[in-house]
N, C-alpha and C positions, 0 to 999 in steps of 0.2 A: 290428196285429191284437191283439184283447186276448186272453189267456190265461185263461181259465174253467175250473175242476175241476167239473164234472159227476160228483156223487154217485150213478151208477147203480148198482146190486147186480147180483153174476151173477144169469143166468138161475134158476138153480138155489136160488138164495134170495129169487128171485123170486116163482118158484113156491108157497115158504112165507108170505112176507109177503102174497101174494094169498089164500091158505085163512083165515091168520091175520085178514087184514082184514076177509074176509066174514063169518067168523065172530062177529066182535066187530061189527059192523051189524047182526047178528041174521037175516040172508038166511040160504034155504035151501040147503046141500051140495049140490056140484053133481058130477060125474064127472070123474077126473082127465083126461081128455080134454079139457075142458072148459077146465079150470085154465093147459094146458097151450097148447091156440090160443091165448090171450090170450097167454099171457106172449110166447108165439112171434110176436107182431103187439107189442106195448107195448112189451119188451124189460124194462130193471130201474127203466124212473123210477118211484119210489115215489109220485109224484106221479099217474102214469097208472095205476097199480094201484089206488091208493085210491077214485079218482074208477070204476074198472071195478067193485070188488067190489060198489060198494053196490047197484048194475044188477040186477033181475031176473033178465032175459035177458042174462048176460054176453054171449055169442059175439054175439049180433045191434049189443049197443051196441058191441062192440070193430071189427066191419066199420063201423058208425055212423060210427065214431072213425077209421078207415082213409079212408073219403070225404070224410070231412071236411076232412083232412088233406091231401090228393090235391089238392080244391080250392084250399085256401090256398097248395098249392105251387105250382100253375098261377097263382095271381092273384099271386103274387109272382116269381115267372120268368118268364111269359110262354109260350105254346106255341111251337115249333120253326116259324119262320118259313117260308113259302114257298118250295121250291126254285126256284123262276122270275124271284122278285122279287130285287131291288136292295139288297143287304143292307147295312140301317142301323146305326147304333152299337148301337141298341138290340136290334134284332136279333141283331146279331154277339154282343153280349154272352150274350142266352136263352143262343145257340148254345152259348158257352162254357161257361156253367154246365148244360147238358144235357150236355155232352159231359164237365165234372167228375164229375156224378151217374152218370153212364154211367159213369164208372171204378171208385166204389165200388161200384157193383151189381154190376159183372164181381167184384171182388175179393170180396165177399159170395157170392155165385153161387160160383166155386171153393173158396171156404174150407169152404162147406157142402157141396160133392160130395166133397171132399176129407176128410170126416169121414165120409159114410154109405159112402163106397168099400171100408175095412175091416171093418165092422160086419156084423153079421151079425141080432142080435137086436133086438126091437123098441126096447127097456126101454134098450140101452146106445147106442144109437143117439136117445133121446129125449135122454139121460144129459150126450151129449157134445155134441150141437144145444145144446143151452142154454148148454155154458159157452162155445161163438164167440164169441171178443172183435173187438168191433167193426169193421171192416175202418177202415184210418189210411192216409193217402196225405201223404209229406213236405209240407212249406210251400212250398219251391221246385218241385217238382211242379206244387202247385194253382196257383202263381203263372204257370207258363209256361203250364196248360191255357188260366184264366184270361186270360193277357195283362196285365191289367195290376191289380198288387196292391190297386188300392182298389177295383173289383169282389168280387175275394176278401173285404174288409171287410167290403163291404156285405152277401152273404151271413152273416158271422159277426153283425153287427147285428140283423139280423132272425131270427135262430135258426135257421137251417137248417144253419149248420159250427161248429165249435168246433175252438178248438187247446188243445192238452195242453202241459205245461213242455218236452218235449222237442222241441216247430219241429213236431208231426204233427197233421195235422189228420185229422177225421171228423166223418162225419155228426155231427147235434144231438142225432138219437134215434133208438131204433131204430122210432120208431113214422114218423120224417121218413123213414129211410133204406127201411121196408117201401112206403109212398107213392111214393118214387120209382122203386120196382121195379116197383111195377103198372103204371107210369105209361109204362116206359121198357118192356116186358115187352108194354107191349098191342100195341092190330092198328095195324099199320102206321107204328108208332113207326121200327123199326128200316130199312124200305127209306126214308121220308124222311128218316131221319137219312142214308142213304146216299148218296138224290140231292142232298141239300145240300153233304155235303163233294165228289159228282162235279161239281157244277156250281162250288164255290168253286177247287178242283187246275185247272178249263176255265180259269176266267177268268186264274186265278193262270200258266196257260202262254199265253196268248192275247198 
């Protein structure tokens, strides 16, 4: 698995290089609320800030940008296979890497109750949402969710994980990692993902 240094910015300098860019595009000032969904959907790629400032209607292109994303996650994993059906390589695999994605969104999901739990104000509760570092899950980890290591590749191949120098891998972006929360977050995600691990524990004792 190759090792990739993704230059994202905190959030928090996010936020400025997103004023900073619209600004110099010549767009109109928009309301920090504003400034602030985006980054909270894009994350720090300067790449994804740039291509958002120049947007009219930022918040409508940044959900644009979230469905869009959503799709290409699905056309590259695959949706969560049939609980009833005969589960193929290809299937087991989706399985796998839903059930990867499903553990960074848990670990996302805690890291952010885990900041608004002490908070009290609006401003320092925006403050500290933004500087969340990435949720990272070891390489031996993904390996045994995965099963077997060249799976794991092929996600790192196609941009949806990256590893850091030290063996931990995360999501590719926070704009991949927001995709796979709606994705895993929507209707009826969570009881088929249930009846598929109840019906694989059947076969597995059968």
């Amino acid at each position: 698995m190759q090792i990739i240094i993704v230059n994202d910015v905190d959030q928090n300098q996010a936020l400025e290089a997103l004023k900073r860019t619209r600004q110099n595009a010549g767009e109109a000032e928009e309301p920090d609320a504003v400034y602030r969904d985006v980054v909270q959907t894009v994350g720090g790629r300067l790449s994804h800030l740039e291509h958002v400032s120049r947007q009219t209607d930022m918040r409508t292109f940044t959900q644009e940008l979230l469905h869009t994303e959503k799709s290409w996650l699905i056309s590259q994993i695959g949706l969560l296979p049939d609980p009833g059906e005969e589960m193929s390589e290809k299937a087991r695999q989706s399985l796998n890497t839903w059930t990867l994605l499903r553990a960074f969104v848990e670990k996302l999901l805690i890291q952010e109750s885990e900041v608004e739990r002490p908070l009290t104000t609006g401003a320092v509760l925006q403050k500290a949402r933004y500087n969340l570092i990435m949720p990272q899950l070891p390489y031996y980890q993904c390996c045994r969710i995965m099963r077997y290591p060249e799976h794991l590749e092929e996600l790192d191949r196609a941009s949806i994980i990256s590893m850091n120098t030290n063996q931990d891998v995360r999501i590719h972006s926070l704009l991949v990692l927001r995709a796979a929360t709606d994705i895993i977050e929507g209707v009826h995600f969570q009881e088929r993902f249930a009846a598929i691990e109840k019906t694989l524990r059947s076969r597995a004792s059968a």
